[in-house]
C-alpha positions in Angstrom: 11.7 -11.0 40.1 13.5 -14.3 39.9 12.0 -17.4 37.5 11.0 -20.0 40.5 10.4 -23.8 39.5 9.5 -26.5 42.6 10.9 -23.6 45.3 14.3 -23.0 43.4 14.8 -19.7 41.9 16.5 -20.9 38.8 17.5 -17.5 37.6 19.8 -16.6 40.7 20.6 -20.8 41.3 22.3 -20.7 37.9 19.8 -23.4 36.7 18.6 -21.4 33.9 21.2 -19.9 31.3 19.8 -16.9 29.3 21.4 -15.3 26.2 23.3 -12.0 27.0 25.6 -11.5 24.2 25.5 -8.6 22.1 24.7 -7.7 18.6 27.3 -5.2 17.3 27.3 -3.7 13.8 30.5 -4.7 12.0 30.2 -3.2 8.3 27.5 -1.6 6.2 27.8 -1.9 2.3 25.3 0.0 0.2 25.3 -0.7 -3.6 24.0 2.1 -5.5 25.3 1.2 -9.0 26.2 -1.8 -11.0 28.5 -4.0 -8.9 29.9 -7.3 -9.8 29.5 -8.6 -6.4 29.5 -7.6 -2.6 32.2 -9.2 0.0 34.0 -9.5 3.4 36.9 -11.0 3.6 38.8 -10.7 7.3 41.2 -8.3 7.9 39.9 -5.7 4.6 38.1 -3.0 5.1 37.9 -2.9 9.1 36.5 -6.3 8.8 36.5 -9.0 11.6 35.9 -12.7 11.1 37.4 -14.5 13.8 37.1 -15.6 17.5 35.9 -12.4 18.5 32.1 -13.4 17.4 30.6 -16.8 18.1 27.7 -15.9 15.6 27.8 -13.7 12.3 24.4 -11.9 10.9 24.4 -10.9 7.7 21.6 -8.8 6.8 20.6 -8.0 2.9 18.4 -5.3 2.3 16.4 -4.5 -1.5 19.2 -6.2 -3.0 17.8 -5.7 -6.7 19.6 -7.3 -10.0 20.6 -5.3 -12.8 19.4 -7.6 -15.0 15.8 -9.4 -14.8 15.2 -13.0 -13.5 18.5 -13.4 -11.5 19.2 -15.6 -8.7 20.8 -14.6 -5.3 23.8 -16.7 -4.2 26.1 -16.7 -1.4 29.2 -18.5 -0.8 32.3 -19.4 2.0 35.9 -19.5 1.8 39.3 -20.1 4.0 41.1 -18.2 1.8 39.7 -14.8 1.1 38.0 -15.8 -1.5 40.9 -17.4 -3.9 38.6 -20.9 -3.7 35.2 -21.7 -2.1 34.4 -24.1 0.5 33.2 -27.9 -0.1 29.4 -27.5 1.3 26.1 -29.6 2.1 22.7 -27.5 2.3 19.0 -28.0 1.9 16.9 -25.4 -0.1 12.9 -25.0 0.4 10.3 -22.4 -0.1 6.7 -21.2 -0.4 5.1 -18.8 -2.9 2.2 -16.6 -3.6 1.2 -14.4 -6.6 -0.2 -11.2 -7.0 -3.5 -12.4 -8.8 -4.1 -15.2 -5.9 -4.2 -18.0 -7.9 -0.9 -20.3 -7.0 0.4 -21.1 -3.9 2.9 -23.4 -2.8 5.6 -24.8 -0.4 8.0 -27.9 -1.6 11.3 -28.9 -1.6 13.6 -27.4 -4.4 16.7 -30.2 -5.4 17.8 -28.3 -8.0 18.6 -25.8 -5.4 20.4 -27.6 -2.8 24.4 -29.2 -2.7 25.7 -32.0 -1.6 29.3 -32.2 -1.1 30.0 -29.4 -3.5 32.0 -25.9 -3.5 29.5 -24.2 -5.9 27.6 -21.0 -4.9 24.7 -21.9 -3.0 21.1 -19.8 -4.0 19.3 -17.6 -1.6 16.7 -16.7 -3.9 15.6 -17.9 -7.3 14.4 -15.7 -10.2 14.4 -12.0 -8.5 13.1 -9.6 -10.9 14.9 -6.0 -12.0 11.6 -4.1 -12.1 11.6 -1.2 -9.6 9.2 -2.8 -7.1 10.9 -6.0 -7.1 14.1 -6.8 -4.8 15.4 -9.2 -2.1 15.5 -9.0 1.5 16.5 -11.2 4.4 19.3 -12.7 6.5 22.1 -15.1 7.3 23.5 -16.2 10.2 26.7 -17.9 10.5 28.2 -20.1 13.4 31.8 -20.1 15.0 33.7 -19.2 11.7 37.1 -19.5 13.3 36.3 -22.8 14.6 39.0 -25.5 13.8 37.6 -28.6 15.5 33.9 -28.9 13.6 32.0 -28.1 10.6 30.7 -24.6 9.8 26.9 -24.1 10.3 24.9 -21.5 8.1 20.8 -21.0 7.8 19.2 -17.9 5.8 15.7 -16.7 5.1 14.7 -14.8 2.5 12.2 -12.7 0.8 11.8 -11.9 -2.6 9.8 -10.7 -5.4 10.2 -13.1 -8.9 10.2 -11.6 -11.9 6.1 -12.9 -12.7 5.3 -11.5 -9.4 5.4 -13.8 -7.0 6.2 -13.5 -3.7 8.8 -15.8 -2.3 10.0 -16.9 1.1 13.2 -19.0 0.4 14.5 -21.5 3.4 18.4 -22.6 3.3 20.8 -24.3 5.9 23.9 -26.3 5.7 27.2 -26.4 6.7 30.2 -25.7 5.2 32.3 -29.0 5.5 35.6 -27.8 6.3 37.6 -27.8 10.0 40.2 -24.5 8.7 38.9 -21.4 10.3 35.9 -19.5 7.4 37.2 -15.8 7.0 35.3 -14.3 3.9 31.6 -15.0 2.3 30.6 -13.2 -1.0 27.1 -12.5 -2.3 26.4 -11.9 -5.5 23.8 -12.7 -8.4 24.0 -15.1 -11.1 25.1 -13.9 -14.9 24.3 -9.9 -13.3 25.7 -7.6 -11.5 24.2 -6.2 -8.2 22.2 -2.7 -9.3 21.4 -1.5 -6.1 20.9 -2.6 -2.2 22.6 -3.2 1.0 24.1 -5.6 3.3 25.0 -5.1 7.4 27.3 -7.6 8.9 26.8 -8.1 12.9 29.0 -9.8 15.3 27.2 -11.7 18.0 29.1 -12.7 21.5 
């Protein structure tokens, strides 16, 4: 059954564009020991970050510190890694504790860049205990692009290290025109004790 507006089918006129691309699984990394960092850098490991995708998804899964009160960052690079993309991003979040008596949503600035090649936080303060990890995603836009600025956006989930439950909003863009072909995560002063990330090509 076609989608009809005013008498036009708009599905079989062409009117009406609807996503079709596919979501295919490029690399799984599971960390099950102490590991300085996890990466993907094109052309290692059966890795692809080029034209083939429009859209890369990221997807980190109970990534858990090995040491208490880290913070989960991410970062970009044209050059496997060697240096680290110049990048402009905005950081927010909301949080709840366990004993239901603080809640909050604002606008972290000491969380955000502007103009800068530092590693950029996912999620602040994630706590080593065994019930307390990090989970979310990131997506990236047109990587190999060499006309416009790289686009990013990530949500995550986390647990601090005085039990609160965080939901931690980023975006930005990495502000370089050379083709992005490798992105590390990693925590701050720790290494990464356990956890996983899936990369996913979108069409």
């Amino acid at each position: 059954m076609g989608v009809i507006s005013n008498g036009t089918t708009l599905l079989d006129a062409g009117a009406l564009s609807v996503a079709s691309g596919s979501m295919t699984l490029i690399k799984t990394v599971t960390i099950s020991s102490d590991t300085a960092n996890i990466s993907f850098i094109h052309g290692t490991s059966d890795v692809v970050f080029d034209s083939t995708y429009k859209e890369y998804v990221f997807k980190y899964i109970n990534l858990h510190p090995a040491v208490n009160a880290r913070t989960l960052k991410f970062n970009l690079s044209v050059d496997g890694l060697s240096s680290t993309a110049v990048k402009t991003t905005t950081f927010f979040r909301a949080f709840h504790d366990e004993g239901d008596s603080e809640t909050t949503l604002s606008y972290d600035t000491g969380e955000d860049i502007q103009s800068a090649d530092g590693d950029q936080t996912l999620g602040e303060l994630i706590g080593a205990d065994g019930d307390q990890s990090a989970s979310g995603f990131l997506h990236l836009y047109d990587p190999a692009n060499t006309t416009f600025v790289k686009h990013f956006m990530a949500e995550t989930s986390y647990s601090q290290q005085l039990d609160y439950n965080f939901r931690g909003m980023m975006s930005g863009y990495a502000n370089v025109t050379e083709a992005i072909n490798s992105i590390i995560f990693k925590f701050a002063n720790s290494d990464i004790g356990s956890g996983t990330i899936k990369m996913y090509g979108i069409t």
